[in-house]
C-alpha angles and dihedrals in degrees: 000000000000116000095243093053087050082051101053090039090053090043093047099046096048077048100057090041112044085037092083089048130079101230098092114269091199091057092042089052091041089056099051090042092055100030099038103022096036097229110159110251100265093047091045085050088049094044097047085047095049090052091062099078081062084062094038084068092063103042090049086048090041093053097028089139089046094056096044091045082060086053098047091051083051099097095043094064131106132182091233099052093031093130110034092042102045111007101167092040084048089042101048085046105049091044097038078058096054094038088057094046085046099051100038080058093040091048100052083048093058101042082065099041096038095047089058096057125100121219101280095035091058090045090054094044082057086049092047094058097037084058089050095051095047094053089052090057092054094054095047089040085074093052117115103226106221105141117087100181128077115229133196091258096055091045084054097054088044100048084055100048094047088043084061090043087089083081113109103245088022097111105217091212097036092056104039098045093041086058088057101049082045080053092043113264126128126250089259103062104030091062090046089049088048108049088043089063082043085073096069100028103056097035075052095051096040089050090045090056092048099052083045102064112314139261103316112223088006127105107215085253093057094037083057087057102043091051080046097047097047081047102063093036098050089053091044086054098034103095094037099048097047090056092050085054085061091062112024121082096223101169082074081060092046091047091048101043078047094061090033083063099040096055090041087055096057100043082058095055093051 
């Protein structure tokens, strides 16, 4: 087996898997690129985001009534009664907006920052927001879920925590759906809310990264079988690892890969 099959098959299959997870599966991704595989910060970022149109397939397989109820809804909705009509279709548009602003913004800052890193440095940035996603989680993990709607409010705050999801160590589900139990809503609900607004998002950031500057390491035939391969195996790990986030506190996870980093880091820079 060539070394850049092995590469798109390890890469798919960590995809598929820490997806489901909140513990950042770009960050995650980004460290074993840059610590195992040696990629410089900015090419390992570029790498873990392409891979997520590969997870946006399963989720858009996985909730496949769920998205065609939202277009179905799709005619009914007016911009007066958005929210009161059809709250989840308004909710998934007008976040799926700011999250796009935001991590456009977030994505051209990081290019910069990220490109002036050596090696440690980039490993401990990667500790320092896993640690502050993990502490997000605990705090929402405290919240009493009573609402049951979506408001614009809570599509606005969304929008901008997934938009900064596109930071290495920042976990897209972790922090979106710890911003909606903060807001009020169950577990549930939040994580479905919040992997319905993944499908647009990450087909969005692995396009974004192919019209930059391209897959870095990868060959277009190899980049095909590392998106398929995080495709199948994250619809293959969807529905058991949702249930084992249920149960699992995995902002305790996030909180202990963060220091790990950041000590790793550090030792490299030594």
């Amino acid at each position: 087996m060539n070394e850049s099959l092995l590469l798109a098959l390890v890469v798919g299959v960590l995809q598929g898997f820490f997806e489901w997870l909140p513990i950042s599966s770009t960050g995650q991704i980004a460290l074993y690129l840059a610590v195992v595989e040696g990629l410089p910060g900015a090419a390992a970022t570029r790498f873990s985001l392409f891979l997520h149109a590969g997870t946006a397939l399963s989720a858009l397989a996985y909730y496949r009534d769920e998205v065609a109820e939202v277009l179905r809804t799709l005619p009914e909705w007016r911009p007066s009664t958005a929210f009161e009509r059809t709250p989840e279709t308004s909710f998934l548009a007008v976040a799926t907006l700011v999250s796009g602003v935001v991590g456009l913004a977030a994505y051209a800052t990081i290019e910069e920052v990220v490109s002036a890193l050596t090696g440690g440095a980039f490993v401990a940035l990667i500790g320092v927001l896993l640690v502050a996603t993990g502490v997000l989680q605990r705090v929402a993990s405290g919240a009493l879920g009573t609402r049951t709607t979506p408001t614009l409010v809570d599509a606005l705050l969304v929008g901008v925590m997934q938009g900064l999801a596109i930071l290495p160590g920042v976990s897209r589900s972790g922090s979106t759906a710890g911003a909606l139990l903060l807001r009020g809503h169950d577990g549930p609900a939040s994580f479905r809310l919040s992997f319905l607004l993944s499908i647009p998002a990450a087909a969005g950031a692995g396009l974004l990264v192919l019209l930059d500057e391209g897959v870095p390491e990868l060959d277009p035939t190899m980049a095909v079988v590392a998106l398929a391969t995080s495709a199948v195996v994250g619809y293959l790990t969807i529905d058991a690892l949702m249930r084992i986030v249920d149960r699992v506190a995995f902002w305790g996870v996030c909180v202990g890969l963060g220091v790990l980093a950041i000590v790793g880091g550090g030792l490299m820079l030594v």
